[in-house]
C-alpha positions as a Markdown table, in Angstrom:
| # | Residue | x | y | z |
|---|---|---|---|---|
| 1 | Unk | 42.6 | 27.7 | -38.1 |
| 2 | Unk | 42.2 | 24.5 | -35.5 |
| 3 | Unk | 40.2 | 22.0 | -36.6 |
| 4 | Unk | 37.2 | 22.8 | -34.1 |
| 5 | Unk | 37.0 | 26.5 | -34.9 |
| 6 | Unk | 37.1 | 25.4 | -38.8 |
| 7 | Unk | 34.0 | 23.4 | -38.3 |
| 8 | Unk | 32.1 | 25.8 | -35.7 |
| 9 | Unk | 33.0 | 28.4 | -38.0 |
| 10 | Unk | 31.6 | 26.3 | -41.6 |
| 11 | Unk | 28.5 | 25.1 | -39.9 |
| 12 | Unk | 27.6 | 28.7 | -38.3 |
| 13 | Unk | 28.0 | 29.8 | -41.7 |
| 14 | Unk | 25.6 | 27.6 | -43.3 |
| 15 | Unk | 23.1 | 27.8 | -40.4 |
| 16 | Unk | 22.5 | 31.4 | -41.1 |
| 17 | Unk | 22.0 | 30.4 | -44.5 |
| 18 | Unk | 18.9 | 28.6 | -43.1 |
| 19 | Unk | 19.7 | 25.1 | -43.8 |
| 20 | Unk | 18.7 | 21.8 | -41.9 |
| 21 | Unk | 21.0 | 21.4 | -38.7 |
| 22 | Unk | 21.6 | 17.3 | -39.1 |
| 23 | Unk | 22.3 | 17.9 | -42.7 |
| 24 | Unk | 24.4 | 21.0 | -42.4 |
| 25 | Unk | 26.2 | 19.4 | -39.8 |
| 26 | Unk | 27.0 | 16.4 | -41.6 |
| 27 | Unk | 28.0 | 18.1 | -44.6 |
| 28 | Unk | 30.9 | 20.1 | -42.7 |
| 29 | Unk | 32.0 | 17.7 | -40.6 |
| 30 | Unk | 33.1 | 15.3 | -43.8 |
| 31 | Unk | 34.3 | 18.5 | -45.4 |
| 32 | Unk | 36.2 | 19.1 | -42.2 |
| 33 | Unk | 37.4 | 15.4 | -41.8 |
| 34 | Unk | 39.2 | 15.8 | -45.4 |
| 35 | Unk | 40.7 | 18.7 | -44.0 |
| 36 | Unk | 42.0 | 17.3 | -40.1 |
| 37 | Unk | 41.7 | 13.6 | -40.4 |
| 38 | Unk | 42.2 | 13.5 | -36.2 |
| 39 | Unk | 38.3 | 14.5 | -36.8 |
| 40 | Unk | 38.0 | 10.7 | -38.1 |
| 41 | Unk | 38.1 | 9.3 | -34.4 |
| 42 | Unk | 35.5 | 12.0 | -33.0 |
| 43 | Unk | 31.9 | 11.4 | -32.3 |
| 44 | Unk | 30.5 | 15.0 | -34.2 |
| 45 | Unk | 26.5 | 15.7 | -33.4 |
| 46 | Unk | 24.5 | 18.3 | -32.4 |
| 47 | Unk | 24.3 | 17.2 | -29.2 |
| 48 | Unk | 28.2 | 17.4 | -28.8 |
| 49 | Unk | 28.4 | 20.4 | -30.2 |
| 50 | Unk | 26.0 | 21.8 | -27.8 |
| 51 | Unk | 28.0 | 20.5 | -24.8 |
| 52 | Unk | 31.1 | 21.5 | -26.3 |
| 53 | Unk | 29.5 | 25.5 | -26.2 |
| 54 | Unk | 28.2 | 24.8 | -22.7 |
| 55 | Unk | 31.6 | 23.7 | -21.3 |
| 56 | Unk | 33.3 | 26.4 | -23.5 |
| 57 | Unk | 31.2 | 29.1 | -21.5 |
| 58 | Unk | 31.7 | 27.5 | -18.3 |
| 59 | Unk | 35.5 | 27.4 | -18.4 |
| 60 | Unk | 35.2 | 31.1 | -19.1 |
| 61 | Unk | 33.9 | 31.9 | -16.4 |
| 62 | Unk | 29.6 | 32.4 | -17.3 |
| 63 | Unk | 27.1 | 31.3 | -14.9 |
| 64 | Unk | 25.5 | 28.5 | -15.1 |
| 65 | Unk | 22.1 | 29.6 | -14.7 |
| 66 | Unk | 23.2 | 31.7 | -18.2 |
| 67 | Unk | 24.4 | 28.5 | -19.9 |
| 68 | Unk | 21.0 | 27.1 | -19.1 |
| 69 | Unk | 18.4 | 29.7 | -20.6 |
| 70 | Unk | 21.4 | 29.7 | -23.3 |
| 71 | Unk | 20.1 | 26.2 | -24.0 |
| 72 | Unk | 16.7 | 26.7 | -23.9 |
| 73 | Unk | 16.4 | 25.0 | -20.5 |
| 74 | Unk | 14.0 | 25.5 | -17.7 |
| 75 | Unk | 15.8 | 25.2 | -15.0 |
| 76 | Unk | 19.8 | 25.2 | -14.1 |
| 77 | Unk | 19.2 | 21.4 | -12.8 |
| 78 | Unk | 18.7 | 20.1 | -16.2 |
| 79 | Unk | 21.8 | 22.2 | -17.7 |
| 80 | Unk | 24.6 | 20.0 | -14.7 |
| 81 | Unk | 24.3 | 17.0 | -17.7 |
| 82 | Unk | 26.0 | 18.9 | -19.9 |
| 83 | Unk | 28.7 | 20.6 | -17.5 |
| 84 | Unk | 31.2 | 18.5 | -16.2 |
| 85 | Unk | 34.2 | 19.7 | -14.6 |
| 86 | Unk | 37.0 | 19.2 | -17.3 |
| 87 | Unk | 40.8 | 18.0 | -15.1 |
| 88 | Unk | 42.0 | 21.9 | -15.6 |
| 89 | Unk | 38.7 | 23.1 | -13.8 |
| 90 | Unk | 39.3 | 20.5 | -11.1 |
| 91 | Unk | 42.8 | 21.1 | -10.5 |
| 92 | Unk | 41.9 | 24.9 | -10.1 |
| 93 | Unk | 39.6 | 24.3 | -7.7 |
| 94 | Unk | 42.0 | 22.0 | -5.6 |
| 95 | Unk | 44.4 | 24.5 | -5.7 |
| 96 | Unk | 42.6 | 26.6 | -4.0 |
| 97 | Unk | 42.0 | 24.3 | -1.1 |
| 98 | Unk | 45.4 | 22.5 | -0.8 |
| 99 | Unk | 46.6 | 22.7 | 2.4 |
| 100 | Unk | 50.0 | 24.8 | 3.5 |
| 101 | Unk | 52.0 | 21.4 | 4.3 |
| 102 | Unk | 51.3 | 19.7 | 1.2 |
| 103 | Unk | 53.2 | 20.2 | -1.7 |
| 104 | Unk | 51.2 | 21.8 | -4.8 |
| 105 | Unk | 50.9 | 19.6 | -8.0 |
| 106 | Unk | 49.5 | 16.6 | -9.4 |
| 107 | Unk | 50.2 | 13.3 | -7.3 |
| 108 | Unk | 52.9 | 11.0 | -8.7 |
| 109 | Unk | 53.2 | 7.9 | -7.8 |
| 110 | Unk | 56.2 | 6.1 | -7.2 |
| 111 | Unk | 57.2 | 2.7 | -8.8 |
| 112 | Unk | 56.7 | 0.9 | -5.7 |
| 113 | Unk | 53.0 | 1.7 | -5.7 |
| 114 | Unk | 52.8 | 1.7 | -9.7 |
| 115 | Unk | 54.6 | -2.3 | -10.0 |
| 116 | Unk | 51.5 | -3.0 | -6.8 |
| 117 | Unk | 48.5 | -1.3 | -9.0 |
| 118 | Unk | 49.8 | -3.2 | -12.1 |
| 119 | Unk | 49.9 | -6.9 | -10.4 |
| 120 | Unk | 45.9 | -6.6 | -9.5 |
């Protein structure tokens, strides 16, 4: 089990359960931390967590007027803080405007132009 689905999974658990969200939260995230210490360097609240489950339903494909009465929101304006376009969702969407006489892929620059940037 990754080390995200470990924790959604724990504190899901223990919400049911019908305990305090901070404290529940905190409680899995150290118990989670002993058990992936790359969760040492993450920033773990309920306020990521939320945007974590709003871009997780975006990249599969729900609407976002559905995200927003997900979150409890009154209107779809308020939900666009929490969605923004991860580099995969971006690169779809370019690829579905690129051009016919430009090559598809991500832009690599050459030295020349990578030596210039790095002199600035």
């Amino acid at each position: 089990m990754t080390c995200r689905c470990y924790l959604a999974y724990e504190v899901e658990e223990t919400i049911a359960d019908g305990g305090g969200v901070e404290y529940l939260l905190d409680k899995h995230v150290a118990a989670a931390r002993r058990r992936c210490p790359s969760l040492e360097r993450k920033r773990i609240s309920p306020h990521v967590l939320r945007h974590s489950a709003a871009m997780d339903l975006l990249q599969h494909g729900v609407d976002r007027s559905v995200i927003a009465l997900w979150l409890g929101h009154e209107s779809v304006e308020t939900t666009q803080m929490y969605l923004h376009a991860s580099l995969e969702m971006k690169e779809q969407a370019l690829a579905k405007t690129t051009p016919l006489n430009v090559p598809a892929g991500r832009y690599r620059p050459d030295d020349q132009l990578l030596a210039f940037l790095r002199s600035l």
